[in-house]
C-alpha positions in Angstrom: 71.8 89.4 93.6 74.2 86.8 92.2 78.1 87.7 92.7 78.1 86.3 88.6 76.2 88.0 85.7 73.7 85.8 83.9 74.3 87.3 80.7 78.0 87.8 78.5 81.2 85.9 78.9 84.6 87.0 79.9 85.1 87.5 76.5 82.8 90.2 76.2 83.4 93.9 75.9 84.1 95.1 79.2 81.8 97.4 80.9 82.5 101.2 80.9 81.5 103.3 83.5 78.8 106.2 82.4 81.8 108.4 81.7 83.2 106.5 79.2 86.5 105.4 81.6 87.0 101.3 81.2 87.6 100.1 84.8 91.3 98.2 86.4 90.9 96.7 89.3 93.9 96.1 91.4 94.0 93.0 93.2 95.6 90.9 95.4 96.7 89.8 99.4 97.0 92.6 102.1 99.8 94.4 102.1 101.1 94.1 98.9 101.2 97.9 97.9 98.0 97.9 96.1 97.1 101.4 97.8 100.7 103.2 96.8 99.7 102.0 93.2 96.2 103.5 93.3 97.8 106.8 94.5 100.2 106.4 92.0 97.9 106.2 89.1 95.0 108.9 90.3 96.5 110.8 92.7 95.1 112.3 96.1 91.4 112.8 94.8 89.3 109.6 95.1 86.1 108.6 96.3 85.8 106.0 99.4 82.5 104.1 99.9 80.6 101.2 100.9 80.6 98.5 98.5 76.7 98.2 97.9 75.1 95.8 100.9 78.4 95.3 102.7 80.2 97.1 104.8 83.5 97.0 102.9 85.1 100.0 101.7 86.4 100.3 97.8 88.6 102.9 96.4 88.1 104.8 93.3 89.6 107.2 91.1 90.2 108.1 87.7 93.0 108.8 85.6 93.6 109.6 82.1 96.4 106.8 79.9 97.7 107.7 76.4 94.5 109.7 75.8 91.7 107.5 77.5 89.8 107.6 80.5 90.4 104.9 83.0 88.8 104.2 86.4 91.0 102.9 88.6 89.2 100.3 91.3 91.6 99.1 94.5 90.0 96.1 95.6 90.0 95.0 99.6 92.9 92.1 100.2 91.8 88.9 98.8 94.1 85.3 98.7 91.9 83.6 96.5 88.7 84.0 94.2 87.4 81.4 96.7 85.6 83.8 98.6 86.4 83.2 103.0 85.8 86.7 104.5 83.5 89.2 103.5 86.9 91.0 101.7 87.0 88.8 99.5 83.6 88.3 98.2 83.7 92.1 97.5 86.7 91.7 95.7 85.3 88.7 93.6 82.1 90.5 93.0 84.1 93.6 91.9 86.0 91.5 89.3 82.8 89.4 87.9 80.1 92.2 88.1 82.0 95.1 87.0 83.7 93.2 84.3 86.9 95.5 84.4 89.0 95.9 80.6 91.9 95.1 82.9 93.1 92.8 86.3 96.2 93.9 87.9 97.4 91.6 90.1 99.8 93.2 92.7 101.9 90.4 94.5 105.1 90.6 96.5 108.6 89.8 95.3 109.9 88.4 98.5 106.7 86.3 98.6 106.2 84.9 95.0 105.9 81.6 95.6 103.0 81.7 97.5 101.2 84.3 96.0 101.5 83.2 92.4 98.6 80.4 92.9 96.0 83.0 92.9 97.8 84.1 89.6 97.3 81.0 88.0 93.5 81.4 89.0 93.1 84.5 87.8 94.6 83.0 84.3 92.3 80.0 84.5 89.1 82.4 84.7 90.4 83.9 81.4 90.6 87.2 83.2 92.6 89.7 81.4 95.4 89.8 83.5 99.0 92.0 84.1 100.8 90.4 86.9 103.0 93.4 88.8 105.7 91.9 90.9 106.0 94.5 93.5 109.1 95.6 96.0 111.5 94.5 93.8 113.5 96.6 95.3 113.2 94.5 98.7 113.6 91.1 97.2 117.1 92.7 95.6 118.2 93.4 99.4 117.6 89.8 100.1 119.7 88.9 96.8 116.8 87.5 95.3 116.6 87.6 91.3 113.4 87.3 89.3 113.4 86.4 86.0 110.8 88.7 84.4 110.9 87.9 80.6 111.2 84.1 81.4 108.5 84.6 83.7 105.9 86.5 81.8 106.4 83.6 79.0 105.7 81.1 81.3 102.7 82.4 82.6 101.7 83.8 79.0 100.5 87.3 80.2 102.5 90.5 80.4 104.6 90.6 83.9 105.6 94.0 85.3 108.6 94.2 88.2 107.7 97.7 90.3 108.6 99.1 93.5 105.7 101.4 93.2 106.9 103.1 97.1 109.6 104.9 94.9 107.4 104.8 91.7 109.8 102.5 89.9 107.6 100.6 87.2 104.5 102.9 87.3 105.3 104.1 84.0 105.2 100.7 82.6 102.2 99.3 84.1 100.6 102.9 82.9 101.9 101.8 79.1 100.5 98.4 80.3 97.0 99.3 81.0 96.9 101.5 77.9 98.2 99.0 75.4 96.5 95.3 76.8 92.8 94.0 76.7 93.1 90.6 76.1 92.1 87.9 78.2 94.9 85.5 79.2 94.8 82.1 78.1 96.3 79.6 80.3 100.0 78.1 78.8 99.5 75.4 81.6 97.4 72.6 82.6 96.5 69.9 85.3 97.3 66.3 85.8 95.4 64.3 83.2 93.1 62.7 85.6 92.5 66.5 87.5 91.8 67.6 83.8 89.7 64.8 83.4 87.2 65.4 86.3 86.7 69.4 85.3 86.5 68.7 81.4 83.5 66.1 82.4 82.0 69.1 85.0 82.5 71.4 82.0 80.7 69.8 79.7 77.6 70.1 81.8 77.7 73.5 81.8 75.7 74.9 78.6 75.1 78.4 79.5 77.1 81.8 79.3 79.3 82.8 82.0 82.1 85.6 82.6 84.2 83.2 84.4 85.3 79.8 82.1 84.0 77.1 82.7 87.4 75.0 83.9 87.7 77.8 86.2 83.5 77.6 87.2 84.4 73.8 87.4 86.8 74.4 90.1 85.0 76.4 92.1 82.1 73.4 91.8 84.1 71.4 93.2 85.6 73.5 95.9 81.9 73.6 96.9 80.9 77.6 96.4 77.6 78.0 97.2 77.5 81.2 95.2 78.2 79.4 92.2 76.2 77.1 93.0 73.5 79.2 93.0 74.3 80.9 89.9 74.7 77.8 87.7 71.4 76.7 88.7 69.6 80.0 87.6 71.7 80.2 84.6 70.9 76.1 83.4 67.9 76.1 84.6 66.5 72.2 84.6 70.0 71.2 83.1 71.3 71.8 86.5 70.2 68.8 87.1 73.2 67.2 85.2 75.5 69.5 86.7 74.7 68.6 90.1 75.4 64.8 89.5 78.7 65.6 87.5 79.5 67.8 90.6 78.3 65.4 93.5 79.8 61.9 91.9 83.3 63.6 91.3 83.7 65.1 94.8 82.5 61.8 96.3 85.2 59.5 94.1 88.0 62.3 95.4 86.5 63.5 98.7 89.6 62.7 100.6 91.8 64.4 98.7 90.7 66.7 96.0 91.5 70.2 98.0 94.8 68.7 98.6 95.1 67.1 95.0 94.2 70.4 93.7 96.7 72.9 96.1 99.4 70.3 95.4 98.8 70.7 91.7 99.1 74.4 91.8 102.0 74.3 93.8 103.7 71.9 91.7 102.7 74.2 88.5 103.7 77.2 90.4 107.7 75.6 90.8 107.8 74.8 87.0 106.6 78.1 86.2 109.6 79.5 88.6 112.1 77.1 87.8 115.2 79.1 86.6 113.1 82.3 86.3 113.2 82.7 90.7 116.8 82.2 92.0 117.6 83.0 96.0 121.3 83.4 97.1 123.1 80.3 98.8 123.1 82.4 101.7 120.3 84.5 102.6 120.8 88.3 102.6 119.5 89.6 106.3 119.2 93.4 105.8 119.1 96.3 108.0 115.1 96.5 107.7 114.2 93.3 108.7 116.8 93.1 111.6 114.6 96.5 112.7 111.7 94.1 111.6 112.2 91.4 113.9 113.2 93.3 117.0 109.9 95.5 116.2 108.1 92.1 117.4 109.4 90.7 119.7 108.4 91.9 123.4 111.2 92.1 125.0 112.9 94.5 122.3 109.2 95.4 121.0 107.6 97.0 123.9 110.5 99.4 124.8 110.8 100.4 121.2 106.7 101.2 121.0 107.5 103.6 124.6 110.1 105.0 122.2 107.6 105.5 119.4 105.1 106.8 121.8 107.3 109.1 123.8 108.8 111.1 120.8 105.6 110.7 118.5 102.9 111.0 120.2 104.4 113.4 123.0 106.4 115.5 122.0 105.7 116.0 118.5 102.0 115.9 118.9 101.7 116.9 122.5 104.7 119.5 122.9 104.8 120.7 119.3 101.8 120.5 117.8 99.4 121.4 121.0 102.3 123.4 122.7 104.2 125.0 120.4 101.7 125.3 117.1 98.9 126.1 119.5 100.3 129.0 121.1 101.5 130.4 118.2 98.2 130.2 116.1 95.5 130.9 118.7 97.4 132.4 121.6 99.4 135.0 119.0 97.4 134.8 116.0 93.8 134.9 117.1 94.0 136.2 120.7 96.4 139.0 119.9 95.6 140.2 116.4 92.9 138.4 114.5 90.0 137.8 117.1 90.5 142.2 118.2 90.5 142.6 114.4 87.5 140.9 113.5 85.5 141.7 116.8 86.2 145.4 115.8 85.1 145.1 112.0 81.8 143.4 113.3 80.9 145.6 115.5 81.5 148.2 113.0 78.9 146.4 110.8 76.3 145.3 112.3 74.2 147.4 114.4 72.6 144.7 116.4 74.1 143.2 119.7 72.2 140.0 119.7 74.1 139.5 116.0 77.3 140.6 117.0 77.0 138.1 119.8 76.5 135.6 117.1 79.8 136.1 115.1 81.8 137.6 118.0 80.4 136.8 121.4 81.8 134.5 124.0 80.5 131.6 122.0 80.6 133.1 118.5 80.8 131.3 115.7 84.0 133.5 114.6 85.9 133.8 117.9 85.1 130.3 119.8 84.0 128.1 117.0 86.6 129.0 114.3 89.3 129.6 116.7 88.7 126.2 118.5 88.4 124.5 114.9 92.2 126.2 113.1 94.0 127.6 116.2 93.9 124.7 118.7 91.9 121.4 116.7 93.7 122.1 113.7 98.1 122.3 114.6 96.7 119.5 116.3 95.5 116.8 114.2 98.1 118.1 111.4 101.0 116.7 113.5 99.3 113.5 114.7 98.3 112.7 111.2 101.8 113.3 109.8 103.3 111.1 112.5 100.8 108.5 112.0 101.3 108.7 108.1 105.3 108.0 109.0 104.5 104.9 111.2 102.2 103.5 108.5 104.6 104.1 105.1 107.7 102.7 107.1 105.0 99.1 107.7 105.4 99.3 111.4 101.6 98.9 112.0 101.6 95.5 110.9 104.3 95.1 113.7 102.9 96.6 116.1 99.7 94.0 115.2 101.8 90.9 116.0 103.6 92.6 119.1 99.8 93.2 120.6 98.3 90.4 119.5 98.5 87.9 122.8 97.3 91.2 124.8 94.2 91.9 122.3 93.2 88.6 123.0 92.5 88.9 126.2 90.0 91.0 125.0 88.2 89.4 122.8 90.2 91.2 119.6 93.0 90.2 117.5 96.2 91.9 116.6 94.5 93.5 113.6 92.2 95.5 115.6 95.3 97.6 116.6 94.6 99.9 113.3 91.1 101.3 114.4 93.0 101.5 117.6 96.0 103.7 116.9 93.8 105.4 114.4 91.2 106.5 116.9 94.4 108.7 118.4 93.8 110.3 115.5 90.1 110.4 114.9 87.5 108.4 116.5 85.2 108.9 113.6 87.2 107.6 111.0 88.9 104.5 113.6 84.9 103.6 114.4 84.8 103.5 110.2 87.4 100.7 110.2 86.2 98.9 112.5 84.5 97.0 110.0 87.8 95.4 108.6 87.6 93.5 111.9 86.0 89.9 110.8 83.4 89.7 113.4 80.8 91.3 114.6 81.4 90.6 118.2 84.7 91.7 117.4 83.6 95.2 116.2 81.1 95.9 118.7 84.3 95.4 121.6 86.5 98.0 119.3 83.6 100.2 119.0 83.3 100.1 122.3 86.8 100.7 123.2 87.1 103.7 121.0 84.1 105.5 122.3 85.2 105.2 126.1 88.9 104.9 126.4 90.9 106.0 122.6 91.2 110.1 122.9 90.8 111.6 119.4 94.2 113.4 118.7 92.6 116.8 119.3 91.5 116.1 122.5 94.3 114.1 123.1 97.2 117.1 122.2 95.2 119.2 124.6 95.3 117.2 127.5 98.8 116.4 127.3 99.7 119.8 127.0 97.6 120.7 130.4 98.8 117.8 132.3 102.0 117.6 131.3 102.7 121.0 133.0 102.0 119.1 136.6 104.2 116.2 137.9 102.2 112.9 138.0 99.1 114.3 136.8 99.8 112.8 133.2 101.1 109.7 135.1 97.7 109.4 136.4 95.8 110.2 133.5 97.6 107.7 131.5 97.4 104.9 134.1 93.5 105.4 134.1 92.8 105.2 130.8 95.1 102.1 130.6 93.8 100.1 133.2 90.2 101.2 132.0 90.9 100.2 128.4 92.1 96.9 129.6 89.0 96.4 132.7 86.3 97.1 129.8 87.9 95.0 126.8 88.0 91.8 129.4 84.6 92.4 130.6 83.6 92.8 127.2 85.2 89.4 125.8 84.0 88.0 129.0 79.8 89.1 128.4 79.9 89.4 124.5 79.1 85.7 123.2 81.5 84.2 120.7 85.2 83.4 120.1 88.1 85.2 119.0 89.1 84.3 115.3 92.2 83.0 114.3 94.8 86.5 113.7 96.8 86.2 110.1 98.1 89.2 108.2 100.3 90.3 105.8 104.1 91.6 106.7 105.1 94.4 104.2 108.9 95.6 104.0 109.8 97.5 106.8 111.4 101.1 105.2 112.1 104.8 104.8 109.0 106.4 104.7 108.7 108.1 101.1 108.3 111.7 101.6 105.3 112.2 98.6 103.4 109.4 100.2 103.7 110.7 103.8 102.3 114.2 102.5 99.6 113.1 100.8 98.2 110.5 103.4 98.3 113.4 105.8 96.6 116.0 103.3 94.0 113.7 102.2 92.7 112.9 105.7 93.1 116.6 107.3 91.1 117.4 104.5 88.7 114.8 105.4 89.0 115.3 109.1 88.6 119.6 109.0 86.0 119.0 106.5 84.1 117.0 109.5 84.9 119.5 112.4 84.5 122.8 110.9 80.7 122.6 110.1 80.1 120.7 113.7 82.2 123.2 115.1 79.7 126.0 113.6 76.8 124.4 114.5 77.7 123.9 118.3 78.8 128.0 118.5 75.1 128.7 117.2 73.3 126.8 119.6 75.6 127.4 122.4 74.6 131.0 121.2 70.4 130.1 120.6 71.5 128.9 124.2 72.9 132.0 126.0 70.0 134.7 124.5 67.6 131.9 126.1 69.2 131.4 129.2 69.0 127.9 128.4 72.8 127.3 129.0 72.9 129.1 132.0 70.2 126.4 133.4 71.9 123.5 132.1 74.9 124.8 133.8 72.9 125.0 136.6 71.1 122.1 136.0 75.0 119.7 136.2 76.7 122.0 139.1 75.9 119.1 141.7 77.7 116.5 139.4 80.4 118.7 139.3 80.9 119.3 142.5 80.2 115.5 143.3 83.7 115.7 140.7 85.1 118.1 143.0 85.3 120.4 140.0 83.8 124.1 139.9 80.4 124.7 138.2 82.3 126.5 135.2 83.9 123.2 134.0 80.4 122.0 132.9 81.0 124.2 130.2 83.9 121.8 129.1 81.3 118.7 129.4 78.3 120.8 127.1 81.0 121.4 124.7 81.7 117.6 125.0 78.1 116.6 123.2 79.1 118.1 120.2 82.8 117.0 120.0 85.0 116.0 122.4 87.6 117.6 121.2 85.9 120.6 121.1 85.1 119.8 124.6 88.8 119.6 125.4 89.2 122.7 123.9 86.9 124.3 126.2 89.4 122.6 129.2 92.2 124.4 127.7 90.1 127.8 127.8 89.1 127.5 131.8 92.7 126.5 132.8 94.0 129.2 130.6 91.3 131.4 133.4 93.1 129.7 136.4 90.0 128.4 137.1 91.3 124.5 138.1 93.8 123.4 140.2 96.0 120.0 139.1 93.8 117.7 141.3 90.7 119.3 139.4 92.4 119.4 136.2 93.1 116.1 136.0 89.6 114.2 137.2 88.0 116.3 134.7 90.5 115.1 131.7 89.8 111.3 132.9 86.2 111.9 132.9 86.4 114.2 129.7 88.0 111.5 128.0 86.2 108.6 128.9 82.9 110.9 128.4 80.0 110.1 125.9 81.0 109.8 122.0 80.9 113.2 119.3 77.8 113.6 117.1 80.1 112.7 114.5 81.3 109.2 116.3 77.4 108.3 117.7 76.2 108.6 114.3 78.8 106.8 112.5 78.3 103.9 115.8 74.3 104.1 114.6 75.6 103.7 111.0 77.6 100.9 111.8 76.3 98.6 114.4 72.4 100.7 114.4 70.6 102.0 117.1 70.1 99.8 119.8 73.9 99.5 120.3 75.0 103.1 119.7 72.5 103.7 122.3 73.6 101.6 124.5 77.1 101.9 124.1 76.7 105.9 124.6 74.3 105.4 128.0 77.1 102.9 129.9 80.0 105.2 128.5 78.6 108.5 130.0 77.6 106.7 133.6 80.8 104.8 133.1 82.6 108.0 132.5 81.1 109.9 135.9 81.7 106.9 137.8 85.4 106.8 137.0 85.6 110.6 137.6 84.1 110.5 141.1 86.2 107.5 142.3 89.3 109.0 140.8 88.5 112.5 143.1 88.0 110.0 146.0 91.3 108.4 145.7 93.2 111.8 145.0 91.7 113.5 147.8 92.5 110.7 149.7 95.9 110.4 148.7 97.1 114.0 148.0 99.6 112.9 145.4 99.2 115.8 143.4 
C-alpha cells in the first residue's frame, strides 16, 4: 500500500476515528518532549502497538478538549518528511494516511534554527500545522529570547512557547487544538528560478493529492521513490509528462539542487528569525549543561556512571528494594502471617490434599507463585523502575549513549543501543521490544543477543545482589563475568554477523530535575505492564510445577540434571532453581533465594550458580517476544548457544574457583 491516499486533498475533512475523536499527531526530531506532551494531554492510559507491517511502535490515547473527543497520535522521531529510516516513513505515513484535523510540531528552543526547516515543510504540504517551541524554560537559562508573536506572523500559523516537563503551555496548546483546523498557507517562497522549476513540475501533476503539489514537487525532485510511485498510479498515462518535467530539471541542476534547495531553506529560516530569535553577547553556561558535559566525557563520565550504578542500582535496588522491601513483604508478611493464614483457611475448605497442594503446597500457586510474583519480584522491579524513571526524566540516557558509544562499537552496536541495554536491567521482555529502534537488523540480532545471555532482568538481578553481596568477592566475581562475557560475545558477534555499523546521531535533551508526576507515572505505567506479564506466567509455572510433583515428573527431571549439577559443583536441589529458570528467570532467581535461605549452598556454589543462572536460557515471555521479533530460526538459535553457553561458563568458572580458593 502507497504511504499517500489516492483519493481527497489536504483540504479535505480530516478523518475521524470510529469513535468520533479527530486525530493530532505530534511530530518532530528525537528528544524533543514529544512523549511528556502526549502524557500531558491523555494521561497514563494509552495504547502501544506496531504500526501495521513495521516494526515501529506508535502511541495513542485519547482525551476530551472543550467538549470534543480527540485522539492523540505521538509519532516516532522524524527530521524530515523525506523519509531515511524506517521512523520516519511511519511518521510520514501517519500524517498522509490518517489525515489528522491537527499537526503539532514539537521542536526545541535551544535548537530552533535547525529544526524550523522541517517547519517550513510541514507549511509547504499545507498541513494544518501549530508549531510548539518547547523547553523554553532551557533556552531562558541560556539567555536566549524568542520572539513568539513575531514569530507565529512570520511563519503564518499559530506558535505556542511550552515547557511541557513542568506543564507550562499545555493549557494553550489544549485551547489550540480545540480552536484551529485550518491548513497553513505558506507566507514565504523560493528563489524565482527554485519556484520556477516546481511551478513547471506542478503543472504536470493533474490529479488529487493530500500533500500540495509544490510540496509533491519537491519531493520529485529529491527523488522519493514512494512518491514516485504514487504519482504514477494516481496520473495514470500522464505520468509520462511528469516523469520528463522531473528527469530534465534534476539533470539541468543535478550538481546542486539538494544544496540549492537546503541553502534556500536555511536562508528563509534566518529571515523568518531575524529579530524574532536573539542570543546574549555572551553565552549563558548553566549548571545543567556543565553536569551535561562532564556526563560525557570519559574521564569525568565513567566515574560518574560507577556513581550512578553504585547508589542506583545497588543500594537502592539491590539493598533496598531486594534487601530491605523483600524481607519485609515476604519474610514478615507472607512467611510469618499471610502464607500460615491462608494455608490454614484452605485446608479448612477443601477436603482434598491433592487440591490443597495446588493452592498451598510447596509449589502452590498461592504460597510459591504469588509470593515469588508480590513479596520478592514485585519490591523489586518497583525500585529499579523508579530509579530508571529518574535517570531518564533528568536526560541522562542520551549521555550515557555518547559516553558508550566508541565501546558499543566494538561490538558491532552504536551508542543508541544503550536504551534496550539499561532497560533490560529492568525487563528483558520489554528491552528485547526496543530493540527494534536500533536501525539495523544486524544490529538488533547482536542486542537481542546480548540481552538474552548477559543483561539480568531487575528481578533476577535484586536477588542476586542481595545473595552475593553478603560474601566478599563473590559479587566481584559475578560482576567481572558477566562483564567480560558481555564484551567476549558482542565482539564475536560483530566479528561473525555480516555488515557494518551505521553512523550513531541522536538528539541531546536538557539535562534537569526530574519532575516528580512524570517520574510516578513512567514507573506506574510499566509495573503495571511488567506485573501484568509475571503474575499470570507466575501462575502457570506453580501449576505445572504442581501437574509435575503429583506425577513425579519433577522429581525425574531433577534427577534427570543432578550430573550437570554436580559437573557445576552445585547440589542436586539447585536444579530446582534452573526448572524455575524455563519459565522466568527471575522466578528462577527467586527459587536461589529460597535454597540459600535453607543453607543449602555455600559462597563458591552460590555464586557459579548465579553466573550460570544469569547467563541461562531466555523467559517464555523473552523467547517469544525474540520469535516475534527476529522469528524462529534465530530465537532458536539464539536460545540453543545461550543455554550451552551458559553451562560452559558455569563449569569453567567452578574450575577456576576450585582452583583458586578465593572465596
Amino acid at each position: 500500500m502507497s504511504i499517500f491516499g489516492k483519493k481527497g486533498s489536504c483540504h479535505e475533512t480530516p478523518t475521524v476515528t470510529s469513535t468520533g475523536a479527530k486525530k493530532v499527531a505530534l511530530v518532530g526530531n528525537p528528544n524533543v518532549g514529544k512523549s511528556v506532551l502526549f502524557n500531558a494531554l491523555t494521561g497514563a492510559y494509552v495504547t502501544v502497538s506496531n504500526y501495521p507491517g513495521t516494526s515501529v511502535e506508535v502511541s495513542r490515547g485519547n482525551t476530551v478538549i472543550g467538549g470534543e473527543e480527540f485522539e492523540i497520535i505521538d509519532t516516532p522521531g522524524m527530521y524530515s518528511i523525506l523519509p531515511i529510516t524506517e521512523e520516519e516513513r511511519v511518521a510520514r505515513e501517519i500524517l498522509l494516511t490518517e489525515r489528522p484535523h491537527l499537526v503539532l510540531h514539537v521542536l526545541d528552543a535551544r535548537n530552533l534554527e535547525r529544526m524550523l526547516p522541517m517547519t517550513l515543510q510541514l507549511i509547504e504540504a499545507e498541513l494544518p500545522v501549530i508549531l510548539v517551541v518547547n523547553i523554553m524554560d532551557e533556552a531562558a537559562r541560556m539567555g536566549l529570547q524568542i520572539d513568539i508573536p513575531l514569530l507565529s506572523e512570520r511563519l503564518g500559523i499559530p506558535v505556542i512557547g511550552a515547557a511541557t516537563a513542568k506543564k507550562v503551555g499545555v493549557p494553550e496548546i489544549k485551547a489550540a487544538i480545540a480552536g484551529s483546523s485550518a491548513s497553513a498557507t505558506p507566507p514565504f517562497s523560493f528563489s524565482r528560478l527554485m519556484e520556477g522549476d516546481i511551478a513547471e513540475i506542478a503543472a504536470t501533476l493533474k490529479g488529487d493529492y493530500i500533500l500540495s503539489k509544490k510540496a509533491l514537487s519537491l519531493l520529485l525532485l529529491q527523488g522519493d521513490d514512494e512518491v514516485a510511485d504514487l504519482v504514477r498510479a494516481t496520473e495514470g498515462e500522464g505520468f509520462t509528462l511528469v516523469e520528463g518535467a522531473v528527469r530534465e530539471k534534476r539533470f539541468e541542476r543535478r550538481e546542486s539542487f539538494h544544496l540549492d534547495l537546503s541553502m534556500e531553506r536555511k536562508g528563509i529560516v534566518k529571515r523568518v528569525l531575524d529579530g524574532a530569535f536573539k542570543t546574549p553577547e555572551k553565552r549563558v553556561v548553566t549548571l545543567a549543561e556543565r553536569i551535561s558535559r562532564l556526563t560525557v566525557r570519559p574521564a569525568t563520565g565513567i566515574p560518574l556512571l560507577f556513581i550512578v550504578l553504585y547508589f542506583g542500582l545497588y543500594q537502592f535496588v539491590g539493598v533496598f528494594g531486594a534487601g530491605t522491601l523483600v524481607d519485609v513483604l515476604e519474610g514478615k508478611g507472607f512467611e510469618e502471617y499471610f502464607n500460615p493464614w491462608i494455608t490454614g483457611v484452605v485446608k479448612g475448605s477443601v477436603p482434598w490434599p491433592v487440591i490443597q497442594e495446588l493452592f498451598v503446597g510447596e509449589y502452590g500457586i498461592i504460597t510459591l507463585g504469588f509470593r515469588y510474583a508480590v513479596g520478592i519480584i514485585l519490591p523489586i522491579v518497583a525500585t529499579f523502575f523508579l530509579f530508571f524513571s529518574v535517570l531518564e526524566d533528568s536526560g541522562y540516557f542520551p549521555r550515557l549513549a555518547l559516553l558508550v558509544d566508541r565501546v558499543f562499537k566494538t561490538m558491532g552496536l552504536t551508542g543508541r543501543a544503550v536504551i534496550p541495554m539499561v532497560l533490560g536491567f529492568g525487563c528483558d521482555t520489554m528491552a528485547t521490544m526496543v530493540t527494534r529502534t536500533l536501525e539495523t537488523v544486524r544490529e538488533r540480532v547482536i542486542a537481542t543477543v546480548l540481552l538474552a545471555l548477559a543483561i539480568p532482568c531487575s528481578a533476577q538481578l535484586g536477588v542476586i545482589m542481595s545473595l552475593l553481596s553478603q560474601t566478599p568477592g563473590a559479587l566481584l566475581v559475578w560482576s567481572l563475568c558477566l562483564f567480560g562475557i558481555f564484551l567476549l560475545v558482542g565482539l564475536l558477534a560483530a566479528k561473525v554477523l555480516p555488515g557494518e555499523t551505521p553512523m550513531f546521531y541522536m538528539e541531546i535533551p536538557p539535562m534537569r530535575l526530574p519532575q516528580f508526576s512524570n517520574v510516578l507515572t513512567k514507573t506506574y505505567t510499566r509495573m503495571q505492564w511488567y506485573f501484568m506479564e509475571i503474575l499470570p506466567l507466575f501462575i502457570l509455572a506453580s501449576v505445572l510445577l504442581w501437574l509435575g510433583k503429583i506425577t513425579h515428573f519433577f522429581e525425574k527431571m531433577i534427577e534427570a540434571m543432578t550430573p550437570v549439577m554436580a559437573s557445576l559443583g552445585l547440589p542436586k536441589e539447585s536444579a530446582v532453581a534452573f526448572i524455575f529458570g524455563f519459565f522466568r528467570r527471575d522466578y528462577g532467581a527467586a527459587g536461589l533465594y529460597d535454597l540459600q535461605s535453607k543453607g543449602l549452598m555455600n559462597p563458591r556454589q552460590l555464586t557459579v550458580a548465579a553466573v550460570t543462572l544469569t547467563l541461562f536460557i531466555p523467559c517464555v515471555a523473552q523467547f517469544l517476544i525474540m520469535k516475534k521479533e527476529r522469528g524462529w530460526n534465530v530465537a532458536l538459535s539464539i536460545g540453543l548457544f545461550v543455554s550451552t553457553f551458559a553451562f560452559g561458563c558455569g563449569w569453567l568458572l567452578n574450575r577456576f574457583l576450585l582452583l583458586t580458593n578465593i572465596l
